[in-house]
C-alpha positions in Angstrom: 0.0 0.0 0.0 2.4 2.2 1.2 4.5 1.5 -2.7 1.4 2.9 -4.0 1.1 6.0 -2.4 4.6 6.8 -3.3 3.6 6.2 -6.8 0.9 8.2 -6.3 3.1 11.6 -4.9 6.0 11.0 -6.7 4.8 10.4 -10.3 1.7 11.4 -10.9 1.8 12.3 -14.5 3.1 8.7 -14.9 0.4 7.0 -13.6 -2.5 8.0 -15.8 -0.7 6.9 -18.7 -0.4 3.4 -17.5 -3.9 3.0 -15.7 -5.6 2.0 -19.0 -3.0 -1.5 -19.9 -3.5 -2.2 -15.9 -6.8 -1.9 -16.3 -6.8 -4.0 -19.2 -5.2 -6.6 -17.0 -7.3 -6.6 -14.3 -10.3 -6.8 -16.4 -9.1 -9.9 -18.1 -8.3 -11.2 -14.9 -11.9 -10.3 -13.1 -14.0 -11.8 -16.0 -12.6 -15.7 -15.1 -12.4 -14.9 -11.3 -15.2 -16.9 -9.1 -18.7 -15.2 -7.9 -17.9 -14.8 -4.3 -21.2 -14.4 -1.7 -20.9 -10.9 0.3 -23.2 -8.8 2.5 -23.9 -4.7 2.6 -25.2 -2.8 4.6 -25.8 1.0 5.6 -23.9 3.3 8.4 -26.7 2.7 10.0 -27.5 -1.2 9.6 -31.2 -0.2 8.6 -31.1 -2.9 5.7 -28.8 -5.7 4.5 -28.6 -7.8 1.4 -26.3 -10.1 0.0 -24.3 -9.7 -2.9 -22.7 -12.2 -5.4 -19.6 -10.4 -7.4 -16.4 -11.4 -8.5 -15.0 -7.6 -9.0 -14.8 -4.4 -7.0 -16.3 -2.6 -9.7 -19.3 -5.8 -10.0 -19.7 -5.2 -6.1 -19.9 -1.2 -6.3 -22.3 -1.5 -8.9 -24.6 -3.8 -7.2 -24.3 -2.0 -4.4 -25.8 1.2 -6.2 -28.6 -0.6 -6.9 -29.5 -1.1 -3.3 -28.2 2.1 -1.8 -28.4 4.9 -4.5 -25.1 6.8 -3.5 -23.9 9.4 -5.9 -20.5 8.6 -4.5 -20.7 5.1 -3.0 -17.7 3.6 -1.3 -17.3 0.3 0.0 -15.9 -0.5 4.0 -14.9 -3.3 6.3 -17.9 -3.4 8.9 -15.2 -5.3 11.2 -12.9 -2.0 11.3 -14.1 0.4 9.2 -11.1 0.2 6.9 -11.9 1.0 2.8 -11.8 -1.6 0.0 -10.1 0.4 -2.7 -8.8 -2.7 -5.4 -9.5 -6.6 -6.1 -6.7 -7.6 -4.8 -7.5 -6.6 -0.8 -11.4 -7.9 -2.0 -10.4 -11.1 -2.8 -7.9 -11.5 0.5 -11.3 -11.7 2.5 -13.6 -14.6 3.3 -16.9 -15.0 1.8 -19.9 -13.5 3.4 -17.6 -10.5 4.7 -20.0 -7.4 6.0 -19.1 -4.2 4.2 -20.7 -0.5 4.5 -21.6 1.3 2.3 -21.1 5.5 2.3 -19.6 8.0 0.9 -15.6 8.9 1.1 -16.1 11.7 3.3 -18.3 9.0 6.4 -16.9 8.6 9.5 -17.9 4.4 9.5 -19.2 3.1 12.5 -17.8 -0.4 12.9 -19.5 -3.4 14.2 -17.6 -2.8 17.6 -18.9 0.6 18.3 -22.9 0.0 16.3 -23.1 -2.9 19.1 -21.7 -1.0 22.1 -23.9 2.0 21.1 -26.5 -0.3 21.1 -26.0 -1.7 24.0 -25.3 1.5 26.2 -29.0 2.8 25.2 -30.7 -0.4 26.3 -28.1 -0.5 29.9 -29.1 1.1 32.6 -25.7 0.4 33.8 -24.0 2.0 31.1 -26.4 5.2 31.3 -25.0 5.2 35.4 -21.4 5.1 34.1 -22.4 8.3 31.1 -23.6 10.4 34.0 -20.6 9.3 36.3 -17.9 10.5 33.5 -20.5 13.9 32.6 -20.0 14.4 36.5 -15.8 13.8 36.0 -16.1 16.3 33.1 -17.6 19.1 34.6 -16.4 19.3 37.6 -13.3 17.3 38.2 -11.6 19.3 40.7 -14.7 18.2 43.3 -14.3 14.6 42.1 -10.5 14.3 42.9 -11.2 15.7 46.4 -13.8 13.2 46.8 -11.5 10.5 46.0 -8.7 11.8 48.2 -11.0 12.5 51.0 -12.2 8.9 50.5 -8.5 7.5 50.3 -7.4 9.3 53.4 -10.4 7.7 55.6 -9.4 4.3 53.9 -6.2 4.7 55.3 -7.4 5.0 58.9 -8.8 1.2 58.7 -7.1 -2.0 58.9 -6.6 -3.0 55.2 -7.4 -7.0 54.3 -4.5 -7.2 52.0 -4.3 -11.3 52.6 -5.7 -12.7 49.5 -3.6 -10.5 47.0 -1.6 -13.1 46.3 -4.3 -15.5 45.2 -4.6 -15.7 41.2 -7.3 -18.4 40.0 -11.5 -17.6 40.4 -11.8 -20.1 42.9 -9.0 -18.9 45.4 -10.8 -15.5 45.3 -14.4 -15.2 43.9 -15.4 -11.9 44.9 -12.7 -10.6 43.4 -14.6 -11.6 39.9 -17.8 -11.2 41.0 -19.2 -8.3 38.8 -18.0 -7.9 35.9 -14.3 -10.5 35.8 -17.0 -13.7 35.8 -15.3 -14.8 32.6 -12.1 -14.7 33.2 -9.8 -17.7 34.8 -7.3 -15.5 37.1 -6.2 -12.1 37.8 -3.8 -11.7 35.5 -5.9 -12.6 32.9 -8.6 -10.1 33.4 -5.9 -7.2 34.4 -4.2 -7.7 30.9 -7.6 -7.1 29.1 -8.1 -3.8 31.1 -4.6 -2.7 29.8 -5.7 -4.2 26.5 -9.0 -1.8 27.0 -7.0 1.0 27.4 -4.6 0.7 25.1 -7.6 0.0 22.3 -9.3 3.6 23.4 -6.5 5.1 22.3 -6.4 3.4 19.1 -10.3 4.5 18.3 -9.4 8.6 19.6 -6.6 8.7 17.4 -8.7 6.5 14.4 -11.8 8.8 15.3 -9.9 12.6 14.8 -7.6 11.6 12.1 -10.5 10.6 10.0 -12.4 13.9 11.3 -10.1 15.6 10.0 -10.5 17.9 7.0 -7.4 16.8 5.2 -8.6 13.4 5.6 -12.2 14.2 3.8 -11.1 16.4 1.4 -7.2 15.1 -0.2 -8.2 11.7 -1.7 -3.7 10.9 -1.5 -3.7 12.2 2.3 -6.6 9.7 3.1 -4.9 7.0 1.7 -1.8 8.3 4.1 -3.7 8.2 7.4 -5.6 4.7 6.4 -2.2 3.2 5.7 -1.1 4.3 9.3 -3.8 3.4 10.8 -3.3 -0.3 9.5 0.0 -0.4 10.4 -1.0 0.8 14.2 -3.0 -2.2 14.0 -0.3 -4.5 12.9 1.9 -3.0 15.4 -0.9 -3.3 18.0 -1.2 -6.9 17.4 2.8 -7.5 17.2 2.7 -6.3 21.6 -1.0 -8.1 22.1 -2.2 -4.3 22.5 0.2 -3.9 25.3 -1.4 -6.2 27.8 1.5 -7.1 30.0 1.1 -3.7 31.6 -0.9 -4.6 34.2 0.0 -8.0 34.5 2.1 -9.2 37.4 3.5 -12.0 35.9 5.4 -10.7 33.0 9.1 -10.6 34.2 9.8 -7.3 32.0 9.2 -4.7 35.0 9.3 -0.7 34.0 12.5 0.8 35.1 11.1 3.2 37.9 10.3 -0.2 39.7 13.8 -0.4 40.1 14.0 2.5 41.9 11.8 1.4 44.0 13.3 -1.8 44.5 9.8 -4.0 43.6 11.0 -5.7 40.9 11.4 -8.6 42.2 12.6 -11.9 40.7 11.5 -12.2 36.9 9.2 -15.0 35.8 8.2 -16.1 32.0 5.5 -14.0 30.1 2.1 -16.1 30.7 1.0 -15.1 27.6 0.3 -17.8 24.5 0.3 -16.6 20.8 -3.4 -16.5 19.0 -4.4 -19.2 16.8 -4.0 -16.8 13.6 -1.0 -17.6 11.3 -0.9 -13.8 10.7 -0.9 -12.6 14.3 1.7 -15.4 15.0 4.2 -13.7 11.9 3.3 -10.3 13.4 4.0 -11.1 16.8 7.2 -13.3 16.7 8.8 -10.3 13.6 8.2 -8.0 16.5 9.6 -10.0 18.8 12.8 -11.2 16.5 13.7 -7.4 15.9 12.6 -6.4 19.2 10.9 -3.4 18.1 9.3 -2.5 21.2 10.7 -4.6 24.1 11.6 -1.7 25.2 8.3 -0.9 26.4 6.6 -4.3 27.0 7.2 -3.9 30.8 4.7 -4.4 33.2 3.9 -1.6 35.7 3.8 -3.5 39.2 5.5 -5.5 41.5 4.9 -9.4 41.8 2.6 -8.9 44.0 0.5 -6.6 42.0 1.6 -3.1 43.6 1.3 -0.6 41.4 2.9 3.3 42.4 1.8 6.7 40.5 4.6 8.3 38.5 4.0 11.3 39.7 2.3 14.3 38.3 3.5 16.2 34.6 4.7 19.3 36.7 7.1 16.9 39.1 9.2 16.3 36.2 9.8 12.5 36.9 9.0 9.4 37.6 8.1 10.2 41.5 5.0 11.2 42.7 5.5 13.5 46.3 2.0 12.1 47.5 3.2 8.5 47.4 -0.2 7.3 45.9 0.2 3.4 45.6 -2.9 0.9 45.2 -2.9 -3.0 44.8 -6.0 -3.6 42.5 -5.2 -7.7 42.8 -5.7 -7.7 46.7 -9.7 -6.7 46.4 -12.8 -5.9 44.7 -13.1 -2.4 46.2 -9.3 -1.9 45.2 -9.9 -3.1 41.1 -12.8 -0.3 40.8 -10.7 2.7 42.4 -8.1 1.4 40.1 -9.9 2.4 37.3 -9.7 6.3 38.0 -6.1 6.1 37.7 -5.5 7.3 34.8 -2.4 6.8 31.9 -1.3 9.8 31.1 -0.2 11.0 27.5 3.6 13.1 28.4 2.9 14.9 24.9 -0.4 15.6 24.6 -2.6 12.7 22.1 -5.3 15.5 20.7 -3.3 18.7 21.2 0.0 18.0 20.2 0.5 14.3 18.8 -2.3 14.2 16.3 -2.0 17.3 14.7 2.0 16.7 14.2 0.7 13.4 12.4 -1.5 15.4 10.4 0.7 18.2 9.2 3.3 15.3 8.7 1.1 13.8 6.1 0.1 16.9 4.7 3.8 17.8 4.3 4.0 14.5 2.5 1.0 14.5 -0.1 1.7 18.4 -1.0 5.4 18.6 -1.3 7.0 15.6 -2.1 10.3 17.0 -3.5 10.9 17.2 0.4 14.1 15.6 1.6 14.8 13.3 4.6 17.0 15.3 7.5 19.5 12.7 8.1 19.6 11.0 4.3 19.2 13.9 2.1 17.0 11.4 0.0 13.3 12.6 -1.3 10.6 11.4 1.8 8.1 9.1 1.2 6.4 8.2 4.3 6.0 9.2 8.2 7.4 8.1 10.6 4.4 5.5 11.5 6.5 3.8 14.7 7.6 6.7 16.3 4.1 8.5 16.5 2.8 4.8 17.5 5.1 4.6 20.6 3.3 8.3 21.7 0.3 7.1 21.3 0.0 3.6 23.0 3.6 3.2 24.5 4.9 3.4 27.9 7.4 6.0 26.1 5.1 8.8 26.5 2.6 7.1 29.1 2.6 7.9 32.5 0.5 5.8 35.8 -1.0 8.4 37.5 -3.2 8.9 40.9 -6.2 10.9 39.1 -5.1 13.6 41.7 -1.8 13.5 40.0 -3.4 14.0 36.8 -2.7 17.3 35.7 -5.0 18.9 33.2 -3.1 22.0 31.4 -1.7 22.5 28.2 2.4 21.3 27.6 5.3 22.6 25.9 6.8 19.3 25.0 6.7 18.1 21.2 5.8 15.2 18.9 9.5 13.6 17.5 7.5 12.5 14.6 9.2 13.8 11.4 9.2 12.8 7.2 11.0 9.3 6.5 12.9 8.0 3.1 13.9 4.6 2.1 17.1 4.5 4.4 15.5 5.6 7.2 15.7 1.8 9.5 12.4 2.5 10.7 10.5 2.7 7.6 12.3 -0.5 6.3 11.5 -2.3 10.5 7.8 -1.0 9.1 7.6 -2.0 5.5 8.7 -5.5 6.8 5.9 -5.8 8.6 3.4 -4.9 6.5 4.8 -7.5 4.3 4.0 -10.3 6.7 0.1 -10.1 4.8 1.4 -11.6 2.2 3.8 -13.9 3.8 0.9 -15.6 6.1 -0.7 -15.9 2.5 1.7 -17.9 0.8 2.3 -20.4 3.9 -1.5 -20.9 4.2 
C-alpha cells in the first residue's frame, strides 16, 4: 500500500498513462475470477442484502442498486477500513460485511454500532455516562472526593491477605461483577490494559478521520488509512500492550527499580493466538525487538502498582506517594480504574496534529528531503508516533489527583522518513508479513 502512495506523490503524471494496460489486465483477470457471496449494509444497519460479485467494480455497482449513492464507497464493517482494489477484495472470506457511504463517512464499525446499542438499552452503562458527565464538569470536586475517601481508607485495617491469590476459585469476589469470565487475575488485568490501550487506538482513528485533510485530499486519506493499518499491525505484534498490568510478566518498567519492587522475573504467561498472521506479526516483533523496550509491566509481583507522579514533578516520583494494589480486592480493582495513563505529549493537542501536518507535508510537497539522508521522503514516521500514542514512552500511571490537566510545551518527535530511514524499512517489513501468512496458508 504504502509503494502505492509513493507512486501516487512522486509520479503522478506517470500514472495515468499506465492506468488503462493495468486496467486491461485486471479486467481480463476479473472476468474468469469466481462469484464470491458478500453482505452490505448501511452506516446505520437499517437494511442488508447479500451480494454475489467477483470484481470491486461488479460489487460497487450492485451495491448502487440497493443504496443509491452518488459517490458510493465500499468499507470493512469489522474496522471500518476502505476496500479500494480486487486484490485486498479477494484477501477476504466469503460472506464478509461491508458499509456502504460516501468517502467523506466517519464508518461506525460493528464494535462501536453494538456498544452503542448496548449503552442505550443498559441502565448500567447510562449510570457510568452520568458518572464520567460528573468527572467532566467538575473534576476538581471529584479528585477531592476521592482523596478525601483514600485518606479515611487509610485509617482502617486493610485486608491485603488474598492479594496473592490468582485463579477464580481462590478469590471469587474478586470476579464477582464484571471479571466472571475470566480464569485469574492476571488474565482479566491484561484485558483492562488491552482496554486501554484499544481507546486510544479509536481517539486517534476517530480525529484523524475527522479531519478535514482526511475528507477532502483523496492521496492524504490513503496516508492516514495506511497508518492506521500499520498501528494495527503494530498493536497486534505487543498483544495491545497487555502485559502492563500483568504481574507476571518478568519485564518490570524501570522506575520499579528505583523502587526496589521488581522482584525476581518470571516467564511471560501469555500464549500466541491461533492466527498464522498474528503469530508472523508477533514473533517479527519480537525477533527485531521493536518494542521490548516498552513491553514492561507496571507492578511488582505482587500486584503493587505506584503513581509516576504528576507532569509538573518532572519525573518518575509522585511527592504524595499514591500506591494501590487492585489484585488484593474488589473495592481496590474499581478505584483502580480512576487512575489514569497519562499521555507526556499531549494525544489531541499536540501528537495528532503533528501526524497530520506530517502527512500533509508529505501529499503536497514531495520534492521534500529526509533530515538525516538527504534522499526525497516518502512516508511518516508511522513507529515513532505509535510509541506516543500507545507506549509506555510517553505514558505515565498516575493517581487521578496526580493528573494534571493543562496544556504542555513538550513536542511530537515525529518527522518525514525516506527509504534509508531503518524505521520505515523495520515498518515496511511488517506490512509485508500479509502476504507472507498468504503464501504459507
Amino acid at each position: 500500500m504504502l509503494n502505492y502512495i509513493r507512486d501516487t506523490i512522486m509520479a503522478p503524471s506517470t500514472r495515468s498513462s499506465s492506468s488503462s494496460s493495468k486496467q486491461t489486465v485486471t479486467t481480463k483477470e476479473i472476468s474468469t475470477a469466481p462469484m464470491r457471496g458478500y453482505k452490505i449494509t448501511d452506516n446505520e444497519r437499517t437494511r442488508k442484502y447479500g451480494i454475489g460479485a467477483n470484481s470491486l467494480e461488479m460489487l460497487l455497482t450492485k451495491a448502487k442498486n440497493k443504496f443509491p449513492l452518488q459517490d458510493l464507497h465500499i468499507y470493512l464493517a469489522s474496522d471500518g477500513f476502505e476496500v479500494s482494489d480486487d486484490d485486498y477484495l479477494n484477501s477476504l472470506p466469503a460472506q464478509t460485511l461491508f458499509i456502504v457511504a460516501g468517502p467523506d463517512a466517519v464508518i461506525t464499525t460493528d464494535a462501536d454500532f453494538e456498544f452503542e446499542k448496548m449503552r442505550q438499552q443498559s441502565p448500567l452503562l447510562k449510570v457510568a455516562d452520568i458518572f464520567y458527565d460528573f468527572i467532566e464538569q467538575h473534576p476538581e470536586k471529584f479528585r477531592r472526593m476521592i482523596s478525601d475517601y483514600e485518606h479515611q481508607k487509610q485509617r482502617l485495617v486493610l485486608d491485603n491477605s488474598k492479594a496473592h491469590l490468582s485463579l477464580k476459585d481462590e478469590h471469587v469476589e474478586w470476579f464477582e461483577g464484571g471479571e466472571e469470565r475470566f480464569h485469574s487475575k492476571e488474565e482479566a488485568m491484561a484485558v483492562r490494559a488491552q482496554t486501554r490501550v484499544r481507546g486510544y487506538y479509536y481517539k486517534a482513528k476517530e480525529e484523524l478521520t475527522r479531519n478535514p485533510l482526511y475528507r477532502q485530499n483523496p492521496k492524504a486519506r490513503q496516508v492516514i488509512n495506511s497508518v492506521l493499518e500499520q498501528f494495527r499491525y503494530l498493536l497486534i505484534g505487543c498483544d495491545y500492550f497487555s502485559m502492563m498490568f500483568n504481574r507476571k510478566c518478568g519485564q518490570k518498567h524501570a522506575f520499579l527499580q528505583q523502587l526496589g519492587q521488581t522482584g525476581e522475573e518470571e516467564p511471560d504467561a501469555g500464549s500466541l493466538p491461533s492466527k498464522r498472521l498474528r503469530q508472523l506479526i508477533k514473533e517479527y516483533t519480537k525477533q527485531h525487538s521493536i518494542l521490548d523496550d516498552w513491553s514492561v509491566s507496571l507492578c511488582s509481583d505482587l500486584g503493587d502498582f505506584y503513581c509516576q507522579g504528576a507532569y509538573s514533578d518532572n519525573g518518575n516520583c509522585c511527592s504524595l506517594q499514591h500506591t494501590i494494589n487492585p489484585y488484593a480486592s474488589r473495592e481496590n480493582l474499581i478505584l483502580f480504574q480512576v487512575w489514569n495513563l497519562d499521555h507526556q505529549i499531549e494525544l489531541t493537542r499536540t501528537i495528532l496534529p503533528a501526524l497530520v501536518a506530517n502527512v500533509e507535508e508529505l501529499v503536497t510537497k514531495p520534492q521534500l528531503k529526509c533530515s538525516f539522508h538527504n534522499k526525497r521522503v516518502v512516508d511518516i514516521s508511522v513507529l515513532e508516533y505509535f510509541l506516543e500514542i500507545f507506549s509506555l514512552k510517553n505514558l505515565k500511571l498516575v493517581h487521578i489527583v496526580c493528573h494534571e490537566k493543562v496544556q504542555r510545551s513538550n513536542r511530537s518527535n515525529g518527522r518525514l522518513l525516506c527509504p534509508d530511514c531503518h524505521e520505515y524499512r523495520i515498518v515496511q517489513e511488517l506490512m509485508d508479513l500479509q502476504g507472507a501468512s498468504q503464501t504459507t496458508c
